[in-house]
C-alpha positions, 0 to 999 in steps of 0.5 A: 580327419579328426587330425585335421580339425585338432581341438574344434571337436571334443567327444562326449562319453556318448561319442556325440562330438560338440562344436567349439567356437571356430575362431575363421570362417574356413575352420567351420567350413572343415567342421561342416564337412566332418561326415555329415555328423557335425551337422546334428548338433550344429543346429544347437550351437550355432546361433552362439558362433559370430559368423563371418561373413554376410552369406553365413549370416543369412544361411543360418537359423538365426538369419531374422535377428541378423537380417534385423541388425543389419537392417537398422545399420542401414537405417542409422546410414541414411538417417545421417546421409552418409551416402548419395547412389551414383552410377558407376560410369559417371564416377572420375577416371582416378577414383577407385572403388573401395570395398566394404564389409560386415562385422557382424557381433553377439552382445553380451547381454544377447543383442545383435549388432552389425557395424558396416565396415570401409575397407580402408587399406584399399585406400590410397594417400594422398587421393582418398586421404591425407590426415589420419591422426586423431588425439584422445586424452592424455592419460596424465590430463585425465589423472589431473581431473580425477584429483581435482574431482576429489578435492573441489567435489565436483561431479563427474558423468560420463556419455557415449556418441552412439554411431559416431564416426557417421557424423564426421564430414568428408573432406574427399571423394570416396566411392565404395561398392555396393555394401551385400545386403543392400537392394541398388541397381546394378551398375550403381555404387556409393559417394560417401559423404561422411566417414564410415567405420574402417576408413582411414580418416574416420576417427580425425575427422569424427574428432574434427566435427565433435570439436567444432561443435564444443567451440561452438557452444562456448567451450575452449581448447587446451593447447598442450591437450586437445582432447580437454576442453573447459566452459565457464559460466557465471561461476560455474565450471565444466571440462570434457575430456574425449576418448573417440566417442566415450566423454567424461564431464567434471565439474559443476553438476549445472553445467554437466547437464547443460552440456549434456543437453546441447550434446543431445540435441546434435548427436545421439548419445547414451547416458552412462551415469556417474564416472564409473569405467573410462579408457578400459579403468574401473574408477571406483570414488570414495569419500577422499579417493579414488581407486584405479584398476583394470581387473578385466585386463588382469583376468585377461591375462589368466584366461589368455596365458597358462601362467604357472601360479606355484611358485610366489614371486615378491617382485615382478623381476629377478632382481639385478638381472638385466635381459640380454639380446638375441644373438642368433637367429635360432635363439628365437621363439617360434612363430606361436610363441612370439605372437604369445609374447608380443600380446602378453607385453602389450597388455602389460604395457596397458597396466603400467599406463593407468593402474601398475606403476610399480612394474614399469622397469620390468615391463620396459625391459621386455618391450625392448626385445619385442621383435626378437625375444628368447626363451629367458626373454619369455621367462621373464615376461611369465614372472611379470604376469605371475606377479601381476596375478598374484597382487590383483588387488594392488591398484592405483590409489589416488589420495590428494591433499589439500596444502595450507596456502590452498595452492597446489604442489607438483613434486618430482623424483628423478634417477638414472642408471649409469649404462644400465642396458649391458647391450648398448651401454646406454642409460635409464631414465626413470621418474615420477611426478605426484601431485598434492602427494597423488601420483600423476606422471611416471616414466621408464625409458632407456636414454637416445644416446650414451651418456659419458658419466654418471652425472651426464645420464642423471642430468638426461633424466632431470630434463626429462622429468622437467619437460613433463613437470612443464606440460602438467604446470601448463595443463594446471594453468588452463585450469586456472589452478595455482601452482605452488612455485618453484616446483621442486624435483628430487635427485640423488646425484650432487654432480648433477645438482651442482650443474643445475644450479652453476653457470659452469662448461667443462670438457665432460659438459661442454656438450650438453649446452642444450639440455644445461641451458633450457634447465638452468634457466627454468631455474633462474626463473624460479619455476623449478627446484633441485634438491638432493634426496639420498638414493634410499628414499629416490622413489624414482629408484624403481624405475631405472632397475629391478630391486631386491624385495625390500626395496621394491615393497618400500617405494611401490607402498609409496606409489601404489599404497600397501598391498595386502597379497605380498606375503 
């Protein structure tokens, strides 16, 4: 038996074994039954195991306290009339019931919290919904506030809509059962009138109801961004950017308030202060600055994953080296150790997004093995994390300056590398974006389709960086910033420069007329700039491929700034 609960028992020299946080409900059903002896010290450690379920919750010693939290769930319900008690009998022929469930969760600071949660994947599209996308804010829009929070010496706040899916409005009809715990005759189950946690829609149509209500106190929507909004009055100035039900307010410290106020008095929200902690980011301001990082994520890592430290790396790949694909079915991980993989990329991807930059390529190069990784694939994913553990304190540093004519500079670094993939000959495109020498905007990313030449490939990458030099120009206008003209990307193919700047059609560009044309003519209308940079000093260079040492230090000092760990 002790085979069968392998490492949720672990004895003590006085043989009395210890309950260790079962992670399923049937891993504490075999505790249980383990010789009646489990149940001795069970008693102690079982108010510190989540339970599962509604019967286990009130089976426990600690029911009250979940009995309590569960009772005031149901208080919030009604409180927003989230729902109207209909029989059974009277509910339409081609509506079905959907299910429900408790998530029932120890706080860190002690407190119980239940969540009634929809059973949403009963759900069925087209009749219980249609919609379910719902933005948040784009990571490069919320980059652009916290420069302008430093050089304008705004203020920033940050609140929380408490219980915020219950405020979005239905659009359909749904009917759930009875939630457990609830007293309703039988035969009765619930039209819901507003959304719930764990219905499909409810994050569109929580964002839908929070948005109506800002255009309805004076705010307006960004068009290329619709999760940023902006309210002047007088000469005062005030944007939210909305992540779910988490806001960031910048701007005049009058109108935060203001807005802050009118907030209050239609949802219930809680104050959090200065911007400290958004999107899962440290924010930590200083007089000029501000520093971006995501220890949490990091320390997630070593907890997670047993991460040989020995060995120092200087970089977060093996330079040159370019992983292959899997080519037989035996080559791949086993169940377990896929699943290591694919968690351990994804949280990498989350670094590279807000705070890491600097190990884009190298993370790009694993997600692309996702589905079928090998053991040099798993290798190279345990170096990436080994870098990243040992350059903790490498972080996102924000430090903008102001131009001499007061206008804002967005600059641009472009590269590629020719067929770079060896698995399908296809290009990378890699580049990054600074604004007033803060960097905002950067990409890794292997092309659509292959390139012919060279030239071709770092043509790709130009349009590339061109479209998102466009949408942060656009971002800037509905700010009413002034934007330097034109805005000046860098390359280091002359080929590419020369198509950029000539009207001219060859047999190896003839089919590039769309990306030629849409590139040429943002430069006939002096809103970009290409200009040719020498191949050591393309900052964009980190992104198309795994560089030796020196390299890599030089041009992730000019991103991220100098890290003091990297012996």
């Amino acid at each position: 038996k002790e085979n069968n609960i392998e490492n949720k028992l672990i004895k003590e020299e006085d043989e009395t074994p210890k309950i260790i946080k079962p992670r399923f409900t049937r891993e504490l059903k075999a505790l249980s039954y383990y010789a009646g002896i489990c149940l001795i010290s069970m008693e102690n450690d079982i108010t510190k195991i989540e339970p599962k379920t509604y019967e286990e919750a009130i089976q426990r010693p600690d029911k009250d306290k979940w009995l309590e939290a569960i009772n005031l769930e149901f208080k919030h319900m009604e409180e927003h009339g989230v729902w109207t008690p209909v029989l059974i009998a009277d509910k339409p022929k081609n509506k079905r019931l959907i299910g429900s469930k408790w998530v029932l969760k120890i706080k860190e600071n002690g407190i119980y919290r239940a969540r009634l949660v929809g059973q949403g994947y009963t759900q069925i599209p087209g009749l219980d919904f249609t919609d379910s996308h719902s933005p948040v804010i784009n990571d490069i829009t919320l980059r652009i506030l916290l420069i302008l929070w430093i050089l304008n010496n705004w203020d920033a706040e940050q609140i929380d809509v408490e219980t915020a899916f219950l405020n979005g409005e239905l659009e359909e009809e749904i009917y759930m059962r009875t939630p457990k715990g609830m007293n309703l005759p039988i035969g009765y189950c619930l039209l819901l009138n507003k959304s719930i946690y764990g219905l499909v829609q409810a994050s569109r149509q929580w964002w839908k109801r929070f948005i109506n209500f800002l255009l309805k106190i004076g705010f307006e929507k960004c068009a290329k961004d619709p999760c940023l909004l902006k309210k002047k009055m007088e000469n005062n100035i005030c944007f939210i950017a909305i992540y779910v039900d988490d806001c960031a307010l910048f701007g005049d410290q009058k109108l935060i308030k203001q807005t802050i106020i009118e907030i209050q008095e239609e949802f219930t929200i809680k104050l959090l202060g200065n911007l400290h902690h958004y999107v899962g980011c440290n924010i930590m301001k200083n007089e000029n600055s501000i520093i971006i990082s995501q220890d949490n994520i990091i320390d997630d890592i070593k907890e997670e994953f047993d991460i040989p430290t020995e060995r120092v790396h200087q970089t977060p790949a093996t330079p040159n080296q370019i992983l292959l694909r899997t080519e037989y079915e035996e080559e791949q991980l086993n169940k377990n150790l896929h699943k290591v993989y694919r968690s351990g990329t994804g949280k990498l991807l989350y670094l590279t997004k807000h705070s890491r930059p600097d190990i884009c390529n190298a993370v790009r190069e694993l997600s692309q093995h996702i589905d079928k990784p090998n053991q040099a694939h798993l290798k190279a994913l345990y170096r990436v994390m080994n870098y990243v553990l040992q350059t903790k304190t490498r972080n996102l540093l924000l430090k903008p300056e102001w131009n001499d004519d007061d206008k804002f500079e967005l600059l641009a670094y472009t590269d590629s590398d020719y067929a770079g993939d060896k698995n399908d000959r296809k290009s990378i495109t890699g580049y990054i974006i600074f604004l007033n020498k803060a960097p905002i905007a950067w990409k890794s990313k292997k092309q659509n389709t292959v390139a012919l030449s060279s030239t071709e490939a770092e043509f790709y990458a130009l349009t590339e960086a061109t479209t998102t030099l466009l949408y942060i120009y656009d971002i800037l206008t509905f700010m009413e910033i002034e934007v330097k003209l034109p805005m000046k990307l860098f390359i280091d193919n002359t080929g590419a420069i020369f198509l950029a700047n000539n009207w001219s059609t060859t047999n190896r560009t003839k089919h590039m007329d769309v990306k030629y044309y849409f590139v040429r003519e943002l430069i006939e209308e002096g809103k970009i700039e290409v200009t040719f940079v020498r191949t050591d000093d393309n900052i964009a260079d980190i992104y198309t491929k795994n560089l030796s040492k020196e390299k890599y230090e030089k041009h992730a000092t000019n991103i991220c700034g100098k890290n003091e760990d990297i012996n």
